[in-house]
N, C-alpha and C positions, 0 to 999 in steps of 0.2 A: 606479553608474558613469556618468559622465556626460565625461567627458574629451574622449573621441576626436576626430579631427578630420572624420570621414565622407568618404574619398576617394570612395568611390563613387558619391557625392550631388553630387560637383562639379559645375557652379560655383556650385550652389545654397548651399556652405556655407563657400563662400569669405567673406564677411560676418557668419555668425551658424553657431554650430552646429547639428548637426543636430537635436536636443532643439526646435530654436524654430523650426524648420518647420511651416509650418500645414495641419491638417487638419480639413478643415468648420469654416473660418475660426478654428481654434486652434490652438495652441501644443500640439507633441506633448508637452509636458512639462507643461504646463497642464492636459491629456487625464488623465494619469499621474494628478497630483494631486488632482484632482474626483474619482477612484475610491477614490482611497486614501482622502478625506476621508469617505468614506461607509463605511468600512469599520475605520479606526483611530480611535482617540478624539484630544480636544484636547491638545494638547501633546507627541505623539507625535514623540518622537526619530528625525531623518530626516538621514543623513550622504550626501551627495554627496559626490563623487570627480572634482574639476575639472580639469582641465589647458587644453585649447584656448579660445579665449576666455573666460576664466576670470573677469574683470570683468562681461560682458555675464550668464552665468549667477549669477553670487551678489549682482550687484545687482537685476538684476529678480526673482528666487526671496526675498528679503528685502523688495521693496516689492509684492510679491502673494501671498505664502504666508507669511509670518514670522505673523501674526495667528493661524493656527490649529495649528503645525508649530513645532515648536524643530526650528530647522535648524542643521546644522553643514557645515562645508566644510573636507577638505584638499585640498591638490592634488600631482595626480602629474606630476611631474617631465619632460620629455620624454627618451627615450633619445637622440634626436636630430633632426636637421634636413636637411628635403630641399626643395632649391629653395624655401625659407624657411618649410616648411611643417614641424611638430612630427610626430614618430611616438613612439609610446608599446610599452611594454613588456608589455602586454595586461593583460584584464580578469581575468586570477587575482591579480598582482599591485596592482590597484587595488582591490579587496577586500581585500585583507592589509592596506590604509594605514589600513582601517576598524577594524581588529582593538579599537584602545581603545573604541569606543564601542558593542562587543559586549559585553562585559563579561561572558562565560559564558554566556550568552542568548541564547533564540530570535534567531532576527534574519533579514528576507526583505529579500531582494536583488531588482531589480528593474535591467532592465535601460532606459536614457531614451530610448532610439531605437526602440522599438516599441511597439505600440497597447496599452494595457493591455487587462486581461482586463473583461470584464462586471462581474463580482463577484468582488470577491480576498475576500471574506467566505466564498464557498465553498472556496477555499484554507484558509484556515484550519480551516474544517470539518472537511476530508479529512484534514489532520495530526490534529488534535484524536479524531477518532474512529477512527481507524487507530492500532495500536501500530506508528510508525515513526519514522524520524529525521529525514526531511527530506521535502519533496514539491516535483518540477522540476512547471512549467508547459509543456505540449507541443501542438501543435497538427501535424496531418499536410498535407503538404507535396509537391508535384509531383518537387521537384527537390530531395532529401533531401542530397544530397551537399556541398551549400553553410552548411550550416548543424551545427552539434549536435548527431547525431543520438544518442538511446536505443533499445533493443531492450526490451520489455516482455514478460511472462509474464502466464500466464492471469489471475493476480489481480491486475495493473497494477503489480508489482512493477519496479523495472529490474534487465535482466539485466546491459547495459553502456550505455554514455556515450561517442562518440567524437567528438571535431571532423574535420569536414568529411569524411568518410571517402570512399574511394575506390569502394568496394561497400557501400553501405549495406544493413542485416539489414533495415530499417523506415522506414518515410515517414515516422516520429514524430520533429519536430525540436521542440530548448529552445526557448521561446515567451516571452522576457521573465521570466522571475521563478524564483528558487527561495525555500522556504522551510526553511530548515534548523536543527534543533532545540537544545537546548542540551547534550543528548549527544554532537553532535556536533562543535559548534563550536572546543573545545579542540583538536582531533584535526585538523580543517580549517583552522587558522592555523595550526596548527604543519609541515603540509603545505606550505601554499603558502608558507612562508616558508625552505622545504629547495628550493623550486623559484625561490624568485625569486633562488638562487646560482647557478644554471643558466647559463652564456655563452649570448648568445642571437646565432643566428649572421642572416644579411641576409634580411628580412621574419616571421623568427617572430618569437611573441608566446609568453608565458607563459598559458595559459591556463585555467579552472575546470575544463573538461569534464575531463582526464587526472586531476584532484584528485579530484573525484566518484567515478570510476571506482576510482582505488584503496581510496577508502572503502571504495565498495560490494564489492569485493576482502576487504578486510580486516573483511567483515562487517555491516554499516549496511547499513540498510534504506532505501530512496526509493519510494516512490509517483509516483504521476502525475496531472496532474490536465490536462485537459482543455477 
């Protein structure tokens, strides 16, 4: 997902989204890509989920990544408009617009507003060598209640998943990326696509974290990775 408009980044992202913010003179999404390229092979299937200046991201992501990435682009919709600025319907539902080009199939979600990890090659490790369904990316956190948080068990299982909680069980917040398996996947759009019927009432968003959670409810296993 790459849409949002980053209110909270304002007025920095009045101009450019947040994704093309620089850090250590690059492009956060720049940052994303040079990891991922060391970690997926050539030609790997990469679906962005556009909305806020949608021109500026799928022209410069096609004249700097198209060479090594089949990239694709839909875009979501805005639910509406405030002082001429787009708000979106959150990031469960901009996952769901991805549904085609999962195709039954592993498929890692990443999120474009945060640093990627070192190595997502050890992500895939962690799935790959654990009997599990999916592995959230988590990093611990001062101020847990703004973020994502998971509760974990002794074997780094999750116990739960809640956005933004008011008491949080754990410092452990979602950190950019999930990887979620192909056991799962059928079961996970067809969720988020019971929730994006949901009326969404003034500032919510439809979100992953309450989708996860009832997975993990309903039995699915998640890991964490670190």
């Amino acid at each position: 997902p790459i849409a949002s408009v980053g209110k909270r980044l304002q007025p920095f992202t009045y101009s450019k989204p947040k994704a093309f913010l620089k850090i250590a003179g690059k492009r956060l999404i720049d940052h994303i890509l040079i990891k991922l390229k060391k970690t997926f092979p050539k030609e790997t299937n990469i679906c962005f989920i556009v909305g806020y200046k949608k021109r500026q991201i799928t022209d410069y992501l096609k004249n700097n990544h198209s060479d090594y990435f089949n990239l694709h682009f839909v875009e979501q919709e805005p639910l509406g408009y405030e002082a001429d600025t787009p708000f979106f319907s959150g990031i469960g539902d901009a996952i769901l617009l991805a549904k085609d080009y999962a195709n039954n199939d592993d498929i890692f979600v990443f999120f474009s507003d945060r640093l990627p990890l070192e190595d997502y090659s050890q992500v895939l490790l962690n799935f790959h060598e654990d009997i599990c369904d999916g592995v959230i990316n988590v990093r611990q956190v001062s101020n847990p209640k703004y973020y994502g948080v998971v509760e974990i068990d002794e074997n780094g299982i999750v116990r739960t998943i809640i956005e933004k909680p008011e008491i949080p069980k754990s410092n452990f917040a979602v950190s950019g990326s999930y990887l979620l398996g192909m056991s799962v996947t059928p079961r996970l759009f067809k969720l988020l696509n019971e929730q994006s019927t949901i009326p969404l009432e003034n500032g919510q968003e439809h979100e992953i974290t309450p989708i996860i959670q009832q997975l993990i409810e309903e039995g699915f296993k998640f890991k964490t990775h670190e």
